[in-house]
C-alpha positions as CSV (number, residue, x, y, z in Angstrom):
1,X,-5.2,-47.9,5.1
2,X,-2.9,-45.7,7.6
3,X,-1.1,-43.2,6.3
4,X,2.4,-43.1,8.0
5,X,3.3,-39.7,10.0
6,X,5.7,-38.9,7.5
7,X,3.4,-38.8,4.3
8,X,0.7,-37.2,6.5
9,X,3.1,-34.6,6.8
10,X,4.1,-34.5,2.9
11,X,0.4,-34.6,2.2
12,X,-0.6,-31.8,4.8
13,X,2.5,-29.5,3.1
14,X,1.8,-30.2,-0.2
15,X,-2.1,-28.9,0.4
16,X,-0.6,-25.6,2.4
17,X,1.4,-24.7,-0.4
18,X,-1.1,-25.7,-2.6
19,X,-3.7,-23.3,-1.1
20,X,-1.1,-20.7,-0.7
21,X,-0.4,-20.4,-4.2
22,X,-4.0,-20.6,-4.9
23,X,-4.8,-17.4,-3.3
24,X,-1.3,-15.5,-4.3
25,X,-2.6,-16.3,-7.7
26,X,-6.0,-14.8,-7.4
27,X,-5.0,-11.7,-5.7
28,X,-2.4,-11.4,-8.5
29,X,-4.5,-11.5,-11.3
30,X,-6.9,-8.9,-9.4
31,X,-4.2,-6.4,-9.4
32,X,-2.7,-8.0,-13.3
33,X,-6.3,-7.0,-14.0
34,X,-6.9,-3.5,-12.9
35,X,-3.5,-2.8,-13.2
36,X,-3.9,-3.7,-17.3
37,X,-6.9,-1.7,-17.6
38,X,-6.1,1.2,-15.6
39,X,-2.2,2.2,-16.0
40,X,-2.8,3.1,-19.3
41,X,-4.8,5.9,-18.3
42,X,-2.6,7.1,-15.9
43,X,-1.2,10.1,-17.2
44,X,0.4,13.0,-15.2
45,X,-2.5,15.1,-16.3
46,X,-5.1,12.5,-14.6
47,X,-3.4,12.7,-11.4
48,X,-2.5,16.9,-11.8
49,X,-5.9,17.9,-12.9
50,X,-9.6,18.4,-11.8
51,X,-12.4,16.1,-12.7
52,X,-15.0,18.0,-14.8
53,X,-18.2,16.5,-16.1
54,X,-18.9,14.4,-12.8
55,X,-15.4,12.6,-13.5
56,X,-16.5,11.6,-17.0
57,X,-13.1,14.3,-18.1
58,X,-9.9,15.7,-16.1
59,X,-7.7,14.0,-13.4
60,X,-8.3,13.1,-9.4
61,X,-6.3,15.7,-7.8
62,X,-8.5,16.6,-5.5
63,X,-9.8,13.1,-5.1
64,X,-6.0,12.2,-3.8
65,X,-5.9,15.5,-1.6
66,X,-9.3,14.4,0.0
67,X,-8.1,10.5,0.3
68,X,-4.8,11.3,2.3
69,X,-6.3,13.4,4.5
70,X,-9.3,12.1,5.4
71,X,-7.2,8.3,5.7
72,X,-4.0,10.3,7.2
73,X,-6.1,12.0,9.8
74,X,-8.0,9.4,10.9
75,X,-4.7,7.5,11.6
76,X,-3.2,10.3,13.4
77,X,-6.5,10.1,15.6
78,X,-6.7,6.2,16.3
79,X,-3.0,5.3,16.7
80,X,-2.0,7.3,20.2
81,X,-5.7,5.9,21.0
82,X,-5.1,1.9,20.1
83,X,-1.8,2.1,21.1
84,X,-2.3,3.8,24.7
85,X,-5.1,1.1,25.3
86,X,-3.0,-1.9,24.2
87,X,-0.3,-1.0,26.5
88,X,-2.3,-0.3,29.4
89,X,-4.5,-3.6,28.8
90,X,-0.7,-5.7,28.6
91,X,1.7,-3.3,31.3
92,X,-0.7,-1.4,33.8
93,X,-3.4,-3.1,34.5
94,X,-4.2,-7.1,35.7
95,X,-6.4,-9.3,33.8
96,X,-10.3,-8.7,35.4
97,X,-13.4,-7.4,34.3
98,X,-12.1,-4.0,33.2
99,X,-9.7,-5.8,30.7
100,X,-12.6,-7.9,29.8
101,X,-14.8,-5.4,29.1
102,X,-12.5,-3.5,26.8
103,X,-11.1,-6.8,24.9
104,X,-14.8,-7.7,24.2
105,X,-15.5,-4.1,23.2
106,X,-12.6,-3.8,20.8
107,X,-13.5,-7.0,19.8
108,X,-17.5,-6.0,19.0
109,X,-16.2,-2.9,16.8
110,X,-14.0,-5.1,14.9
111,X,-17.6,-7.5,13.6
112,X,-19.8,-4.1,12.9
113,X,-20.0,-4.4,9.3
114,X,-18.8,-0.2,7.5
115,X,-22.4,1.0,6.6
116,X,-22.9,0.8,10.6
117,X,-20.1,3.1,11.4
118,X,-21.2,5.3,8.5
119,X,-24.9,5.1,10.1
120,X,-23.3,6.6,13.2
121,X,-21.1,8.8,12.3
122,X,-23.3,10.8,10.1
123,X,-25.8,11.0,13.1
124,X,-23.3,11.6,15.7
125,X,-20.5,13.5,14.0
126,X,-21.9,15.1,11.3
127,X,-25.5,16.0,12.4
128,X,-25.2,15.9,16.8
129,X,-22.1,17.6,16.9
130,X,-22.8,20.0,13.7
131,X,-19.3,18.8,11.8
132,X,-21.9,18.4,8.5
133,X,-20.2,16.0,6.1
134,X,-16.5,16.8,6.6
135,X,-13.0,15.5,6.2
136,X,-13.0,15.9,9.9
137,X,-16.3,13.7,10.1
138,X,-15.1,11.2,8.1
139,X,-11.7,10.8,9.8
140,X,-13.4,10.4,13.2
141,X,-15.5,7.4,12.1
142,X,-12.6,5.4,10.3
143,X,-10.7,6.1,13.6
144,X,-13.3,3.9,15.3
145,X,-12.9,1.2,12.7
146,X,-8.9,1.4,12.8
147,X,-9.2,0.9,16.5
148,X,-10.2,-2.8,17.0
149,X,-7.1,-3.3,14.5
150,X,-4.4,-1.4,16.2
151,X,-6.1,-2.5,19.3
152,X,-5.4,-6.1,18.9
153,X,-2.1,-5.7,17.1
154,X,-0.4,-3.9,19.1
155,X,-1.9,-6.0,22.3
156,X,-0.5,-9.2,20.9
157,X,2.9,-7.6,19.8
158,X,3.5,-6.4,23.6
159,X,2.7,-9.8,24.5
160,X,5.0,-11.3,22.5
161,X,7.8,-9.1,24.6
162,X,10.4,-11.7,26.3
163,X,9.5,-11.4,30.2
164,X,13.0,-11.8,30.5
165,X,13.3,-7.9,28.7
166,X,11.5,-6.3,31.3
167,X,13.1,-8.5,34.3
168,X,16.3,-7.0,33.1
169,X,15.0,-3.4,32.3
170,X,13.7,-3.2,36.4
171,X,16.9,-4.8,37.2
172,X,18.9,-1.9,36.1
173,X,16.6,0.3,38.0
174,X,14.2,1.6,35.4
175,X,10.6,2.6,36.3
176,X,7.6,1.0,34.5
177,X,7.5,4.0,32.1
178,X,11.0,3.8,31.0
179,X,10.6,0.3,30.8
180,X,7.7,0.3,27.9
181,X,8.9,2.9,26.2
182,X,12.2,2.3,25.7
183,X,11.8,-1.3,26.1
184,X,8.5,-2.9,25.4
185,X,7.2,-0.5,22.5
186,X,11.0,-0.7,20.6
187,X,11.0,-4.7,20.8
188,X,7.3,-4.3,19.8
189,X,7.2,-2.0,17.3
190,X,7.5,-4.4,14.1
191,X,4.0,-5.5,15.1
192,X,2.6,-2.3,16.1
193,X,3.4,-0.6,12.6
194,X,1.9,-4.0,10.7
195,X,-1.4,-3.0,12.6
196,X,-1.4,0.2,11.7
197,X,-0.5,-0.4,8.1
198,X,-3.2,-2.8,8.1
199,X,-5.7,-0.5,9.4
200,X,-4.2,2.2,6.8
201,X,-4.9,0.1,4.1
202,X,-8.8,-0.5,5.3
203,X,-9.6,3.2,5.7
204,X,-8.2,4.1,2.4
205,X,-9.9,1.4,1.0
206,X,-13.7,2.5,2.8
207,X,-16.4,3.4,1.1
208,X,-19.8,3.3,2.7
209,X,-18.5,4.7,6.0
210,X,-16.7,7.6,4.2
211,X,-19.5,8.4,1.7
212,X,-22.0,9.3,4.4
213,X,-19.9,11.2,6.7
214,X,-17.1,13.0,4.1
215,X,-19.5,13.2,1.3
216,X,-18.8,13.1,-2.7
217,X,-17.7,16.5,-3.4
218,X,-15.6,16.6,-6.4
219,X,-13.9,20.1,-5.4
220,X,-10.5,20.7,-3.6
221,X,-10.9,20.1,0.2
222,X,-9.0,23.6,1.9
223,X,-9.8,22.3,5.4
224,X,-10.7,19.3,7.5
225,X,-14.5,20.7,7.6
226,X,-14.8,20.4,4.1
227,X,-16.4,17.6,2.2
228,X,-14.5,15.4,0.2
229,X,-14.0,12.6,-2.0
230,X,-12.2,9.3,-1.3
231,X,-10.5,7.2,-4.3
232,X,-12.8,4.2,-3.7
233,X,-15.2,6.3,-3.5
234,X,-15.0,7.7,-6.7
235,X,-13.7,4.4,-8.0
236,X,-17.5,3.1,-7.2
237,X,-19.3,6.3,-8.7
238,X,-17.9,6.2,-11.5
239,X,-18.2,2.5,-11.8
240,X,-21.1,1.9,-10.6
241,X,-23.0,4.8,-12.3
242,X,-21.3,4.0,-15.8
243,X,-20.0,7.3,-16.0
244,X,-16.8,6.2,-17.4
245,X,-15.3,3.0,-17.2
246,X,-11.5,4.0,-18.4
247,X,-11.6,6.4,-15.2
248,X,-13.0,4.2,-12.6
249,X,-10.1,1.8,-14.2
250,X,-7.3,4.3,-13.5
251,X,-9.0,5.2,-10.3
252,X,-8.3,1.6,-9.2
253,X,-4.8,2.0,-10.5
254,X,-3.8,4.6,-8.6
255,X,-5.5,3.4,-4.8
256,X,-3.8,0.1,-5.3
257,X,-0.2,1.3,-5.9
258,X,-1.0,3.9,-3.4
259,X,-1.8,0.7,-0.9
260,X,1.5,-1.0,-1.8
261,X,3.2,2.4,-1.7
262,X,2.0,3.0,1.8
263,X,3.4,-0.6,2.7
264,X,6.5,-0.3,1.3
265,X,7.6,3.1,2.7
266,X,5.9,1.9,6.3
267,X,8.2,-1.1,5.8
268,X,11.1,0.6,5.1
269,X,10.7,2.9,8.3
270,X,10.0,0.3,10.5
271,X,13.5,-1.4,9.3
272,X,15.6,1.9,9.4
273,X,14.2,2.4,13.6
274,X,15.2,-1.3,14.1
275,X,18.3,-1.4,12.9
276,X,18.9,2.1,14.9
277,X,17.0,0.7,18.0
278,X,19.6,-2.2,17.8
């Protein structure tokens, strides 16, 4: 029997929402779920104080100091970087092999699975270049897998630039520069900051990469050459070695309102320039 276009269409819908709500619902009990076990041991003095005892007693202070700058570093690294590329790919340069190459390149990082990156940054920025296991290292090698990200997003945002914008910008005698960057990059930007809030969200989120280039050290990070611990990274210790479970439960807590934190305020900014770019 043939199904009529219109209850094709009900049926297609109805599955959409269908496996919408399905994954809303799981991601929402994940976060229900730590959320429940964890805010209950968030307490000022857990996120003022030291960790003593491997983490089994005190806060994550230091844990949060290490996470924002390893994370926030590495962002201040790859963003000019993705950014710069994306816009030369999409306003200075014509598709050909060099575009090619760079789109596949971008393209390969973005399929290397974390434990590579870690692989190569401990070789190549911690042990070649004699940064040992660092803030600095660390931030370097999440830059690298922020870049496909950015890369991409910010490529497909310029893209998505009316023609019609830049016709007019030349018309009124702009030059190319003044043209994607007062143009291009403002009409763009929505997209740009969703890439780079994406790629925030991985790095914080990194593990394998960050635990063998930015180490596990429990202690107050005074400089980017210092080691450091990230909050999934301790979130996993202490998990995964038993050491406490009410910790690695808060430690959760606190990196995934930290995640929608980050969202929200990156949100928020991106609104306030609009509505002033408008």
């Amino acid at each position: 029997m043939r199904l009529s276009p219109a209850t094709s269409q009900k049926i297609a819908v109805t599955g959409l929402w269908t496996l919408a709500a399905v994954t809303m619902g799981v991601l929402l009990f994940i976060i229900a779920y730590v959320l429940a076990h964890g805010l209950p041991y968030v307490t000022w003095e857990f996120l003022s104080q030291s960790p003593h005892r491997m983490g089994k007693e005190g806060g994550v202070f230091p844990i949060i100091v290490g996470t924002l700058m390893v994370a926030g570093l590495g962002v201040l690294i790859a963003a000019p970087v993705g950014v710069i590329t994306a816009v030369y790919l999409t306003e200075y340069t014509r598709e050909g092999k060099l575009t090619a190459v760079i789109r596949f390149g971008a393209d390969c990082l973005a399929g290397i699975p974390s434990i590579i990156f870690g692989l190569f940054g401990f070789v190549f920025f911690a042990i070649t270049l004699g940064l040992g296991l660092s803030i600095i290292s660390g931030a370097l090698t999440l830059a690298l897998m922020m870049l496909p990200t950015i890369i991409r997003t910010t490529e497909e945002a310029v893209k998505a630039v009316p023609r019609a914008y830049r016709e007019a910008s030349f018309g009124l005698g702009s030059t190319r520069w003044q043209m994607v960057t007062k143009v291009v990059l403002r009409s763009a930007l929505p997209g740009i900051v969703t890439g780079i809030v994406l790629s925030i969200g991985r790095s914080i989120s990194e593990t394998a990469a960050v635990m063998l280039t930015a180490g596990s050290a429990l202690g107050l990070p005074q400089s980017i050459f210092d080691p450091a611990r990230t909050l999934a990274l301790h979130f996993y210790i202490m998990s995964r070695e038993g050491i406490s479970m009410s910790k690695a439960f808060a430690t959760a807590a606190v990196l995934i309102l930290a995640i929608l934190l980050i969202n929200l305020l990156a949100y928020w900014i991106m609104r306030r320039f609009v509505a002033k770019a408008r």
